[in-house]
C-alpha positions in Angstrom: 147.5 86.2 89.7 147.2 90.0 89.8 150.6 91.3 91.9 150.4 94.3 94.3 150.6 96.9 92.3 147.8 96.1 90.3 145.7 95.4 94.2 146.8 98.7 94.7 145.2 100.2 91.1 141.9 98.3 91.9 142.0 99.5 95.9 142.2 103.4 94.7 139.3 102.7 91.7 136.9 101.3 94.2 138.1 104.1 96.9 137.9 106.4 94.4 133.8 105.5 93.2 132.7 104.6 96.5 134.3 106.4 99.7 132.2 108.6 101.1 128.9 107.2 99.7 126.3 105.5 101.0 125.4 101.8 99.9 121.8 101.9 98.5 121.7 98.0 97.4 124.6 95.3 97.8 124.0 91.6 96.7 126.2 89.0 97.9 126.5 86.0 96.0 128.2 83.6 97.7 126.5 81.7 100.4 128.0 82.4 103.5 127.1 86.0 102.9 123.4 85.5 101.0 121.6 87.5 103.8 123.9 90.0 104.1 122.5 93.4 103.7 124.9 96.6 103.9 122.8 98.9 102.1 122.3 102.3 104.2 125.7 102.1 105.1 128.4 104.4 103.8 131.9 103.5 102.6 134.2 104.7 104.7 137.7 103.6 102.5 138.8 100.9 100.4 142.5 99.9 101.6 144.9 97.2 99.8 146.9 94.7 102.1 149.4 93.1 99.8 147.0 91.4 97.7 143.9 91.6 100.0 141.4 94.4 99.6 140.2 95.9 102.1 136.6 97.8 101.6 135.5 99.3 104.9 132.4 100.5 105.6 130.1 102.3 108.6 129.0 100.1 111.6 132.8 98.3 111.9 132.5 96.0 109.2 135.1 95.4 106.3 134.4 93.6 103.0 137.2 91.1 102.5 138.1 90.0 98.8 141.1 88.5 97.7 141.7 88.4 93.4 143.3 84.7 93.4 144.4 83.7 90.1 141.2 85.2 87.8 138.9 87.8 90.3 138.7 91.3 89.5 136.5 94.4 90.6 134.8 96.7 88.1 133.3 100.0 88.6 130.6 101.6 86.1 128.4 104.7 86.4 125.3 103.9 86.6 123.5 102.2 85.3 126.2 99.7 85.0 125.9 98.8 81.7 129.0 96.0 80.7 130.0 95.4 83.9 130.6 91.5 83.3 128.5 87.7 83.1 125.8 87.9 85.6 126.9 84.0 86.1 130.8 85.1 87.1 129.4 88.1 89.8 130.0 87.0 93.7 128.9 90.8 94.4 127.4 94.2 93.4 127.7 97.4 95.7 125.7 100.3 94.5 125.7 103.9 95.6 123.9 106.3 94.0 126.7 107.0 91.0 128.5 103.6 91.0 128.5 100.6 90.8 131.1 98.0 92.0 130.8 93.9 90.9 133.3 91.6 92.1 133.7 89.2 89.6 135.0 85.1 90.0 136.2 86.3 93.3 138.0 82.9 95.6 137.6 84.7 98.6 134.5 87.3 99.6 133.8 87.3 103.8 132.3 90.0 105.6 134.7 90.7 109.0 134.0 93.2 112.1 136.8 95.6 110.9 138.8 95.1 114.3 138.9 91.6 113.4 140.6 92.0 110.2 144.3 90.6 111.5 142.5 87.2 111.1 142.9 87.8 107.2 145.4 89.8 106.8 148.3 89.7 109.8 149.9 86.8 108.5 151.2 88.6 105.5 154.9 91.1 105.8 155.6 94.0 105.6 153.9 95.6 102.3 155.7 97.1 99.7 153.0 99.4 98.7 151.7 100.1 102.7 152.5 102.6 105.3 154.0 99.7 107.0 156.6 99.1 104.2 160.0 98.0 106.5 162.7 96.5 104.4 164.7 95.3 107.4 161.9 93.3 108.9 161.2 92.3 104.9 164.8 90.6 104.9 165.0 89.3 108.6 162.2 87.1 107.2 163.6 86.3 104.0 166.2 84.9 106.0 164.7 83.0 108.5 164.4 79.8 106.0 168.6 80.7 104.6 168.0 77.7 101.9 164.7 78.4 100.4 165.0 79.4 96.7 165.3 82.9 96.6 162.3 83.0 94.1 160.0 81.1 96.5 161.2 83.4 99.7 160.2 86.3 97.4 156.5 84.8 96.4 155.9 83.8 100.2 153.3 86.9 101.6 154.6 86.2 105.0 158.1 87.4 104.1 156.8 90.5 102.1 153.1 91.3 100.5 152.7 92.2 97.2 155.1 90.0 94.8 153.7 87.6 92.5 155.2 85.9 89.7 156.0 88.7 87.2 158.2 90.7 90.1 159.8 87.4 91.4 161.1 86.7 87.8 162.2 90.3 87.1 163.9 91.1 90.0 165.8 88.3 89.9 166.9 88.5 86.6 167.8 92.2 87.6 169.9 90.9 90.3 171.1 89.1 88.0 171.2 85.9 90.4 169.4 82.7 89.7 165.5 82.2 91.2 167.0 79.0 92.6 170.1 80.1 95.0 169.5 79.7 98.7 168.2 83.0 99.4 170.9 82.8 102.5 173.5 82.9 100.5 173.0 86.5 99.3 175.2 89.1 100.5 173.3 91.1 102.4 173.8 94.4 100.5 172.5 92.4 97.5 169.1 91.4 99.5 169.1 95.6 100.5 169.3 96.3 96.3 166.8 93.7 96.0 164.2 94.8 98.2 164.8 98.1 97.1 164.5 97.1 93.3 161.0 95.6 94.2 159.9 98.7 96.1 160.8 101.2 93.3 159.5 98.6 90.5 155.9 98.1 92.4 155.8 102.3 92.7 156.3 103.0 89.2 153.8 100.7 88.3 150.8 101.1 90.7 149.5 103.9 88.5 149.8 102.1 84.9 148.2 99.8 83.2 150.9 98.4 81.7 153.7 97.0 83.9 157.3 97.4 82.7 160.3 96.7 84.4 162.5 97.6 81.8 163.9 101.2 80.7 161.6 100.3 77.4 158.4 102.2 76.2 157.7 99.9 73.5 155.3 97.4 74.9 157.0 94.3 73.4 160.1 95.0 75.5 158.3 96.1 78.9 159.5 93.0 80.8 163.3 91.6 80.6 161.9 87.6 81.5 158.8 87.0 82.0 156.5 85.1 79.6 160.0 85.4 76.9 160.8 81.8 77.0 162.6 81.4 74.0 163.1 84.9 72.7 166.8 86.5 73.2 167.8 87.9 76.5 167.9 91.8 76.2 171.6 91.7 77.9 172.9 89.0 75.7 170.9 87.6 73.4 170.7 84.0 74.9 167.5 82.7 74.8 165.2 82.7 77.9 164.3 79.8 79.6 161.9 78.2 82.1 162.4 76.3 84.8 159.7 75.1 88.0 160.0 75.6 91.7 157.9 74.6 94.9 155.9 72.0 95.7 155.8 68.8 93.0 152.4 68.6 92.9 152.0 72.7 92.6 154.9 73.8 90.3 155.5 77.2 89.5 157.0 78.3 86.6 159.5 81.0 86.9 161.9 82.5 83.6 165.4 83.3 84.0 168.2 84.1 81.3 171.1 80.9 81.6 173.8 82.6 81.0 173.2 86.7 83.0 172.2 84.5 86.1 174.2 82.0 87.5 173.2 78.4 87.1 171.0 77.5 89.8 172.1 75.7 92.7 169.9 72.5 91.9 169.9 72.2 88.0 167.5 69.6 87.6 164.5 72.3 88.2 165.9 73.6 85.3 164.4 72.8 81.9 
């Protein structure tokens, strides 16, 4: 599932093509929205919300589209030659220069733009948003003290933007294991952790190629994730896997056995 900063990429491309331009066709292909017709209307901003897009437009109204596990938005000059499978587009936006197709997306709604807290006010405080607040981020980390630290991280209503890569990294850079209560953290530990995940979500919104590590070489940009198997960077154990949440919708998280501790319920563990 595309993580925040990689929302936030796609937010500024569409903002980018489209702000300030009028619609001259859109086609909506999805049901609810088959006679929806916002063409004449200019685009006022495109704005990210965790992972939640945010396309705004004249007359109050906001296109809604979430990425899930497979979506994506693509913007071509026109015409749009490439822009993906007619079969996998759920829309196309066109101003006169660009256009936009949102491809395989799970979630595509049309909202009054003052009604957009029904989408998107569940979610925390965002670590790529004006609201960013790492104080309210950690009081609600620590409203559930014995939730696995990496499922208090992945939960949008705690903070927006984390998906699996981040949860993985950061805690292998905290060097504490994805399954510890996130209560029992010391509190300056949650700070550096928070903090870690703001600077590592910055420094990536503008690339296309995440790294969390000090690394340029591509087959080194992450420390964990997707390594299962290959030696840690620290200390040359080999990286394991282990599964967290729900037993019928296990996650897979990676974590090195020996830099992080052994986590507190070792039979996630594989």
């Amino acid at each position: 599932m595309p993580e925040g900063d990689t929302v936030w990429r796609t937010a500024h491309t569409l903002h980018t093509a489209l702000a300030g331009h009028m619609l001259l066709r859109t086609d909506f292909r999805v049901p609810r929205l088959a006679t929806a017709d916002l063409s004449g209307r200019t685009v006022l901003e495109v704005a990210p919300r965790g992972k939640h897009l945010l396309m705004r437009v004249e007359g109050g109204l906001t296109v809604h589209s979430h990425l899930g596990m497979e979506g994506a938005w693509r913007v071509r000059p026109n015409p749009p030659g490439g822009i993906g499978p007619a079969h996998q587009i759920r829309a196309l936006l066109t101003t006169e220069a660009h256009t936009a197709a949102g491809l395989r997306l799970p979630v595509l709604e049309l909202l009054r733009t003052r009604e957009e807290f029904s989408a998107v006010g569940h979610l925390g405080p965002d670590l790529l948003g004006p609201d960013w607040d790492a104080a309210e981020a950690g009081r609600r980390l620590l409203q559930d003290p014995a939730r696995p630290v990496v499922e208090a991280l992945l939960d949008q209503r705690n903070l927006a933007g984390i998906g699996n890569v981040y949860a993985a990294e950061l805690c292998f850079l905290a060097r504490i294991s994805p399954w510890a209560p996130v209560g029992s953290l010391p509190v300056p530990l949650l700070g550096r952790l928070l903090g870690a995940a703001k600077r590592l979500l910055e420094a990536n919104k503008d690339r296309v190629r995440r790294r969390t590590t000090n690394s340029a070489r591509p087959e080194r940009a992450l420390a964990v994730y997707g390594r299962e198997g290959r030696p840690c960077y620290r200390c040359g154990t080999p990286v394991r896997t282990g599964s967290h949440g729900p037993p019928d919708r296990p996650r897979t998280v990676w974590y090195c056995p020996h830099c992080q501790p052994p986590p507190a319920d070792p039979a996630a563990a594989r």
